[in-house]
C-alpha positions in Angstrom: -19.4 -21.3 23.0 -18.1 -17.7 24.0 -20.7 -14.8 23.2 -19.3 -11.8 21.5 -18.8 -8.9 23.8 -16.9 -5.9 23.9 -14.2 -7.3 25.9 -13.8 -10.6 24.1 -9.8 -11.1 23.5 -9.1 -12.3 19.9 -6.4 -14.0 18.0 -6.6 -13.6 14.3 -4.8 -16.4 12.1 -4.5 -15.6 8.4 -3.6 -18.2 5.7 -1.8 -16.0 3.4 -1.7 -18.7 0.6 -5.4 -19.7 1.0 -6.4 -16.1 0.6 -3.9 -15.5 -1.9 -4.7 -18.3 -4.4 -8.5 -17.4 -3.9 -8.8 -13.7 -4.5 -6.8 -14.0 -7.8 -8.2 -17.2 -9.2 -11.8 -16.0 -8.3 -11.1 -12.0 -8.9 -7.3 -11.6 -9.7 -7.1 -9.4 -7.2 -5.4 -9.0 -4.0 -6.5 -8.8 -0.3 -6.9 -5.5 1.5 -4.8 -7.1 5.1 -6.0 -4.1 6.6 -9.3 -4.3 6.3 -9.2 -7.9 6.7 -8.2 -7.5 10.3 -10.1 -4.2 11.2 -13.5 -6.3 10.3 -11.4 -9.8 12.3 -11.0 -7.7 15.2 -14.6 -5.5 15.3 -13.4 -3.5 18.3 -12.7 -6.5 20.3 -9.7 -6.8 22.1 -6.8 -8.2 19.5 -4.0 -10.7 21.7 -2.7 -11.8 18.4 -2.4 -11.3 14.9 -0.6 -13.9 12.7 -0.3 -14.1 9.3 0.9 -17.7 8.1 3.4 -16.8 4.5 5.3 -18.9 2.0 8.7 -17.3 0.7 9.2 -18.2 -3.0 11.8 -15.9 -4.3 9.2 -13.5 -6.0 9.6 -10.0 -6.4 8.5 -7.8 -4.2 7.1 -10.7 -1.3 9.5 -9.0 1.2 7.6 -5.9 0.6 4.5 -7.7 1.4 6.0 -9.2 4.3 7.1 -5.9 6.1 3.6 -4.4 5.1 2.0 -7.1 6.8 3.9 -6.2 9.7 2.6 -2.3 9.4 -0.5 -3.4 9.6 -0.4 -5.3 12.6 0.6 -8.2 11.8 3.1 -11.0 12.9 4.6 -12.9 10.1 5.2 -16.7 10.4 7.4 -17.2 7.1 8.4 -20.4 5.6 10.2 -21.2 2.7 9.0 -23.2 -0.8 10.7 -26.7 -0.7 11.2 -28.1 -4.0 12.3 -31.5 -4.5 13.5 -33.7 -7.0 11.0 -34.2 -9.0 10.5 -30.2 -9.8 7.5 -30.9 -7.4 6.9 -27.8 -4.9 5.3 -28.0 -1.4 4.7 -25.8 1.6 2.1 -25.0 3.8 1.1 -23.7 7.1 -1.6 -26.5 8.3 0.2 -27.7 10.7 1.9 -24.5 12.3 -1.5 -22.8 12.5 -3.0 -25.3 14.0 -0.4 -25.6 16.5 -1.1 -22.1 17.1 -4.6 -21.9 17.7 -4.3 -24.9 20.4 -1.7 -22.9 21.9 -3.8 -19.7 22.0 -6.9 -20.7 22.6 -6.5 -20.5 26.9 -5.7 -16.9 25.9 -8.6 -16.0 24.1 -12.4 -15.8 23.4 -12.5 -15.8 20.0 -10.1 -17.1 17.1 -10.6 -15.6 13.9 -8.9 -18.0 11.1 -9.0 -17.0 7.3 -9.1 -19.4 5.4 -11.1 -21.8 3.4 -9.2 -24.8 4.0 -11.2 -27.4 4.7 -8.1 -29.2 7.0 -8.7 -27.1 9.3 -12.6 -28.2 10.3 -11.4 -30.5 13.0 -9.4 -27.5 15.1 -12.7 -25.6 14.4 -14.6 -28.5 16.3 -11.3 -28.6 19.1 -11.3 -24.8 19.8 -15.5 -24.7 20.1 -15.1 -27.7 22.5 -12.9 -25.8 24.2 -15.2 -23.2 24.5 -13.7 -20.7 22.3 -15.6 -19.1 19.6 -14.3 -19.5 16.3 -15.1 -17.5 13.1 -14.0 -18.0 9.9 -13.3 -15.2 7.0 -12.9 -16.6 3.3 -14.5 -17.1 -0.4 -17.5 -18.7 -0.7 -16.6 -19.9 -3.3 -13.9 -21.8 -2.5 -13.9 -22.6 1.3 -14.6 -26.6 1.8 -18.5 -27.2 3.5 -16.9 -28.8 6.3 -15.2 -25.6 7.6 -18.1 -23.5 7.7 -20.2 -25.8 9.1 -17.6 -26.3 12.0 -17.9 -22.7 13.2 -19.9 -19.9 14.9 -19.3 -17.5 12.3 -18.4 -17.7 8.3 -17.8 -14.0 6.5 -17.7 -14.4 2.7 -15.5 -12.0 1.5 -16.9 -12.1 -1.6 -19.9 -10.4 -0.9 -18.0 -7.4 0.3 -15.5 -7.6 -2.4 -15.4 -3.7 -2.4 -13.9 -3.9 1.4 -11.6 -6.9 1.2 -10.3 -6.6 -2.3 -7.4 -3.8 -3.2 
């Protein structure tokens, strides 16, 4: 495992959905993306920033999207498939994880937000690899697996006042 130092290169990876669905089931509230990837970054040296999005047709998302991008952010957008049933599905598992494989020769550190527990397994990949990995979700609602597959787990609930708009 890589030891944090001021030079460490870091990839952030944001599940916008996770962190969505948490915040305002737990606090209906939103995240505060800039802070989110001020405290992801910690004056390390940031190689990439992705955040992971869903386009449903709601108001305002484009808005979202574009402020994402002020912030720092590059946006990986896919759109809600709804099939025949009226059933909806989308998600970035896969994509993500793609990423961080793809990444991980090019950092120290990934940084994924999330608290999806499908994503324990790349934890355990990337740490093999020798890349350190921390994770930045709810407590609350981020599987057991997941934090016990990384260095590092930051509950953003107990700085709610940082990571909450």
């Amino acid at each position: 495992m890589t030891e944090i130092h001021p030079h460490q290169r870091v990839a952030v990876l944001v599940d916008a959905q996770n962190l969505y669905h948490s915040a305002h089931s737990l606090y209906s509230r939103n995240i505060d993306y800039s802070s989110l990837l001020d405290k992801a970054v910690s004056g390390r040296e940031l190689v990439r920033a992705i955040s992971y999005v869903i386009r449903a047709d709601s108001p305002d998302e484009e808005r979202f999207f574009d402020a994402l991008v002020d912030i720092g952010f590059e946006t990986k957008i896919k759109d809600i498939k709804t099939f025949g049933d009226g059933s909806k599905k989308a998600d970035w598992d896969v994509g993500m994880s793609l990423d961080a494989v793809t990444l991980a020769s090019h950092v120290d550190t990934m940084v994924l937000c999330t608290g999806d527990g499908d994503f324990s397994r790349l934890c355990s990949h990337l740490r093999h690899e020798g890349v350190r990995v921390e994770v930045m979700a709810f407590k609350e609602s981020t599987a057991d697996e997941l934090v016990e597959a990384t260095d590092a787990f930051l509950d953003l609930s107990e700085r709610q006042d940082t990571f909450l708009l």
